[in-house]
Residue, then its C-alpha position, 0 to 999 in steps of 0.5 A: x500500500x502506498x504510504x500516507x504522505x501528505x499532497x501539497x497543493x498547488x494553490x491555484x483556484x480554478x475560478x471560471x470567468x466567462x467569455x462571453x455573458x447572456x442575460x433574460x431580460x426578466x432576470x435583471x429584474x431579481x438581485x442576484x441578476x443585477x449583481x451578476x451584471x455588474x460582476x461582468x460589467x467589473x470584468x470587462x465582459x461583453x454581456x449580450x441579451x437573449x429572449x429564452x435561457x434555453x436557446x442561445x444562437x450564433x455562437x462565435x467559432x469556426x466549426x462545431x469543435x470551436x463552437x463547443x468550446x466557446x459555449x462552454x466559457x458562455x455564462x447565460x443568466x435567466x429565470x427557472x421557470x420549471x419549479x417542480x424538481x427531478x428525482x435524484x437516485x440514489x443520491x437524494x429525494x430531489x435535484x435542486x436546480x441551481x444551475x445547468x451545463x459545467x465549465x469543465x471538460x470531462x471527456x467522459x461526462x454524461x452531461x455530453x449527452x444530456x444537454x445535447x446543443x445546450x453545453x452553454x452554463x447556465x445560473x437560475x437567479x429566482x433563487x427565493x421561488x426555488x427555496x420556497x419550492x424546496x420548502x413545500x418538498x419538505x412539508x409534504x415529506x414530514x417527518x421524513x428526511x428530504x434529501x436535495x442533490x445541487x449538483x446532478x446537472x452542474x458543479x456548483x462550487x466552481x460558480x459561487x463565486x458569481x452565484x451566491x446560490x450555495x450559500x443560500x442553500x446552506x444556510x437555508x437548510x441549517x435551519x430545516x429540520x427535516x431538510x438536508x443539501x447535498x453536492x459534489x465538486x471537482x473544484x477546490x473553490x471552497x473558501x466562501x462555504x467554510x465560514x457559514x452557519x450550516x448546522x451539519x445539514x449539508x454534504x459536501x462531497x468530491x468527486x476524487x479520482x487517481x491521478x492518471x484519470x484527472x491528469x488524462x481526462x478532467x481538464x480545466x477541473x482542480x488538481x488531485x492535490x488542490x481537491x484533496x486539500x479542499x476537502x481537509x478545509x470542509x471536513x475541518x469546518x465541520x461539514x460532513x464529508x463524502x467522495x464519489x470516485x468516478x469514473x472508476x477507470x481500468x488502465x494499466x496501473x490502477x491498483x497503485x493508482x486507487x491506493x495512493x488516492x486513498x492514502x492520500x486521503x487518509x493524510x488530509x481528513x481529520x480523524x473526527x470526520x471519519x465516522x460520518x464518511x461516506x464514499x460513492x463508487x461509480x464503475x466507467x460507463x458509456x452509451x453508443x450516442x455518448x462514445x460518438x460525441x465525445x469522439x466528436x469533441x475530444x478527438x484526441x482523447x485516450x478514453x477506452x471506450x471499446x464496446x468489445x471489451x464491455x458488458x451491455x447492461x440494460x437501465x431503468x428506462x429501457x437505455x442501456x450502457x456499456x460497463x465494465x465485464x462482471x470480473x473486471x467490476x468485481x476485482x476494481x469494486x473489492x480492490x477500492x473497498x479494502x482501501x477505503x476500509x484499511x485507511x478509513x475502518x468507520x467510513x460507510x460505502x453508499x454504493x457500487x454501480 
């Protein structure tokens, strides 16, 4: 097993700043729109109108692969009018919408597909309607515990600095006795989270990964040692803690690469916050419609995505994936569990998919 050293992290905060900046033209008529205009008007950004944050059009670029890339640096501001929420298995209860498309590039991430020819960020500012929303899911669900998961179609972390919507939601939430917030980030944005009243109701989990895997396929996301870091800081502030390892990749090499996260790991989380730690295992998986985007997008990418070497497996919607053969599965699930129990004994394992 690899030795419990600690990383040292690089320092260096991933803050997005869009190139180009839409606005609905009713979300200047909320706070939070009027004071993300005048954060890109400080930029020197240039800020454009669009009728719907749905449909934005004549995007800058000379070919698709150009095109893509501009709408991921595009920041589009509008309304949430759509206020009854997607279920969130099995995650949460909910997903709460915050936000929509992701600033990073991922090659494997399944917002590829999902949001089609909408790659573009977008950030919801009628934050008060969507509250209220979370409030009635909470009423109804008494004295259950409701669940809400902030980050199913975005990284939340990495647009607070222009949102503000986290920290509404923490400390909504630290307030609900029935309620409870969960997210997870591949960014070490973390500092403007540490200092509110959160009342241990809110999850703050990262999506952690080997080294190989983020150096190869998760550009313009934190650092293996920045998101370790990051997760000691909200562990330290008293949040309680989860990691998703995802993709779980099979490359040469990843015994050793799995060990020396989790040993890592181990050197950065305080003791304390090891009984209320929960880790999330997700197995590599693909589509036919997936492999064909992203080999359209990241044409150069070393994403092993050969249907050959996979086993078809059938969802819950009659859409099927390619994962993992059951004997690459088991040996890459019971490899990742001892790990985690030889460095973590009292963490929990939510799951292995």
């Amino acid at each position: 097993m690899a030795t419990q050293t600690p990383v040292k992290p690089t320092s260096e905060l991933k803050t997005f700043i869009p190139e180009l900046v839409y606005f609905e033209p009713d979300a200047l008529t909320y706070p939070m729109g009027e004071r993300i205009r005048k954060w890109a008007q400080d930029q020197g950004l240039p800020i454009h109108m669009t009728t719907s944050h749905n449909r934005i059009t004549n995007l800058p670029g000379e070919g698709e692969l150009e095109k893509y890339r501009i709408a991921k640096r595009t920041l589009v501001v509008g309304v949430r009018k759509t206020l009854d929420f997607d279920q969130s298995k099995p995650s949460a209860e909910y997903a709460i919408p915050i936000a929509t498309g992701c600033m990073a590039h991922c090659h494997y991430c399944y917002l590829q597909t999902t949001l089609g020819a909408k790659p573009y960020v977008r950030i919801y500012v009628n934050i008060d309607d969507i509250v209220a929303r979370a409030a009635k899911y909470i009423e109804e669900r008494r004295p259950e515990i409701t669940r809400f998961e902030a980050a199913c179609t975005s990284d939340p972390v990495g647009l607070e600095h222009i949102s503000g919507s986290l920290a509404r939601l923490i400390e909504f939430m630290a307030k609900q006795e029935h309620g409870r917030l969960r997210f997870v980030t591949k960014f070490n944005n973390v500092e403007p989270l540490l200092g509110l009243e959160h009342n241990g109701h809110t999850r703050i989990r990262f999506s952690v990964n080997a080294d190989y895997v983020i150096r190869h396929f998760e550009p313009g996301t934190s650092s293996f040692a920045d998101r370790i870091a990051a997760a000691g800081k909200v562990a330290r502030a008293g949040y309680p803690l989860g990691f998703i390892i995802a993709p779980i990749i099979w490359y040469e090499g990843w015994e050793d690469g799995y060990a020396e996260l989790l040993s890592k790991l181990k050197a950065e989380v305080p003791p304390e916050a090891e009984p209320t730690l929960t880790f999330e295992l997700i197995q590599h998986r693909f589509t036919k419609t997936a492999k064909r985007v992203i080999e359209a997008r990241y044409p150069k990418s070393k994403l092993e995505m050969d249907e050959a070497k996979r086993k078809y497996k059938w969802g819950r919607w009659g859409q099927g994936k390619y994962v993992y053969r059951d004997e690459q599965a088991t040996a890459l699930r019971e490899w990742i569990a001892e790990q985690i129990f030889a460095n973590f004994p009292k963490a929990t394992i939510d799951y292995f998919t």
